[in-house]
N, C-alpha and C positions, 0 to 999 in steps of 0.2 A: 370550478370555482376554487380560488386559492384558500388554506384553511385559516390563514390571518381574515381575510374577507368570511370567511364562512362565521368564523368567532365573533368580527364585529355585527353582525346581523345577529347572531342570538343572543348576544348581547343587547342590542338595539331592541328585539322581539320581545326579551326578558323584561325590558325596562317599559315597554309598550302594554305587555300583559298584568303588569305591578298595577301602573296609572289606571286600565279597564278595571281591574278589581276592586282598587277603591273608588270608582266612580263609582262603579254597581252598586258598593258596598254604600255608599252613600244618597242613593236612590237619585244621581243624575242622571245616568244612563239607565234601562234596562225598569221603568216603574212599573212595581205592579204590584198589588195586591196580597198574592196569593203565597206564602210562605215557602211550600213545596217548590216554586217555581226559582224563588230566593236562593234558596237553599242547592239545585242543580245547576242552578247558572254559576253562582260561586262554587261548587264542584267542581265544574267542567274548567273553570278559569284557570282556579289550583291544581288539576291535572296539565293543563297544558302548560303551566308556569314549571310545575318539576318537571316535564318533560324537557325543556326546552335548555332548562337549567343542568339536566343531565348530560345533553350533547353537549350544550358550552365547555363541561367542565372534559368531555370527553377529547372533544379538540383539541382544548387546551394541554389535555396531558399527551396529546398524539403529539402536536408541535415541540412540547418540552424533549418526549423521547426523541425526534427526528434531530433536534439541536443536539441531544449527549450524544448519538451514534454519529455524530457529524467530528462532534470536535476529539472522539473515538478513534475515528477515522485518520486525524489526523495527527493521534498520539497523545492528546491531551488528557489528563486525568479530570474528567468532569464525571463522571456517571458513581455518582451514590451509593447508589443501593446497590449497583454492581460490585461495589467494591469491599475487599473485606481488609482493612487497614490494620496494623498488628497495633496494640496498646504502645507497644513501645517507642514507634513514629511518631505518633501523637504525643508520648510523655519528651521526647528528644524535641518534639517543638515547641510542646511547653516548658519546659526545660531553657532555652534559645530566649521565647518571646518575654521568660519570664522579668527580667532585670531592666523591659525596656518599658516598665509600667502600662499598659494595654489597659484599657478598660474593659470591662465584662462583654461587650458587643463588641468590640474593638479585636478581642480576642477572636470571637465566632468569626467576623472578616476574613480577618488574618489566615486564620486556618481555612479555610471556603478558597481564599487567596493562594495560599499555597498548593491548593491538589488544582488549582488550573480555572478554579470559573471565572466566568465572565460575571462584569459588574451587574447586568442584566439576570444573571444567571444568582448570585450571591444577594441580589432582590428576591426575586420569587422563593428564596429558599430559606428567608429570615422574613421575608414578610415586610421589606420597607423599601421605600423609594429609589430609584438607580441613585437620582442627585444623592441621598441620605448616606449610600454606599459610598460613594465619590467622597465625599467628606472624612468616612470613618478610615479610609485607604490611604488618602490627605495626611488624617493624622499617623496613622500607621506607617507610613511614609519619613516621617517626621520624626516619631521617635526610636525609630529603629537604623534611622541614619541611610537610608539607601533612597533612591529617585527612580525604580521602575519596578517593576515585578519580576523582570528579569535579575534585579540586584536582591531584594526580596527575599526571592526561592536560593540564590547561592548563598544568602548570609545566615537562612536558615539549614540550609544542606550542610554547609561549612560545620555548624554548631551540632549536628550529629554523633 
């Protein structure tokens, strides 16, 4: 089973597990009496809810590493935490970005943008939408005067 298919099923599982618990929880499913019994059924629900929530997020960080050793592989600087970037990279592209007024997210793009990720990739690692990235690139695009990423990274290399 492929681990995109594997994610969306414990995803699906997870969201399945949620809906049982508060059915229980609200004496649709599962009536009965006895407190004790209350009380191990939502146990058991809630074990099986962080279990299942554990693999998800386990997947998912297996998938993210297969992508940076992927685009590794093919020379791009995507991997993070692998990286140990000198202060003064960063200050010569702050330095570059700074006169082309960037806003505060605008900036985090930017720089995500320059070491090589992908829009998908500069999502999951700011926590917002690909379209929301696309937008913020748009503008960055825009006030930085260049039309790819390709022009981009030379206008920022250039300012070195």
């Amino acid at each position: 089973m492929g681990k995109q298919a594997l994610r969306w099923l414990l995803g699906a599982g997870y969201v399945v597990l949620v809906t049982l618990l508060l059915l229980y929880q609200m004496g649709v499913i599962g009536k009965t009496r006895d407190s004790f019994i209350t009380v191990l059924g939502t146990l058991l629900l809630g074990i099986a809810l962080a279990v299942v929530l554990v693999l998800y997020m386990r997947v998912t960080d297996q998938m993210k590493m297969q992508d940076r050793e992927a685009l590794a592989a093919q020379g791009k600087d995507a991997q993070p935490e692998n990286l140990t970037e000198p202060e003064d990279i960063y200050a010569a592209f702050l330095n570059v970005t700074q006169g082309c007024q960037l806003s505060e997210r605008e900036l985090e793009v930017a720089w995500l943008l320059y070491r090589g990720y992908t829009n998908r990739q500069i999502g999951e690692e700011l926590y917002i939408a690909e379209t929301t990235v696309k937008k913020h690139v748009s503008h960055i695009y825009q006030k930085m005067e260049v039309g790819s990423r390709k022009e981009f990274r030379a206008k920022v290399q250039a300012g070195e």
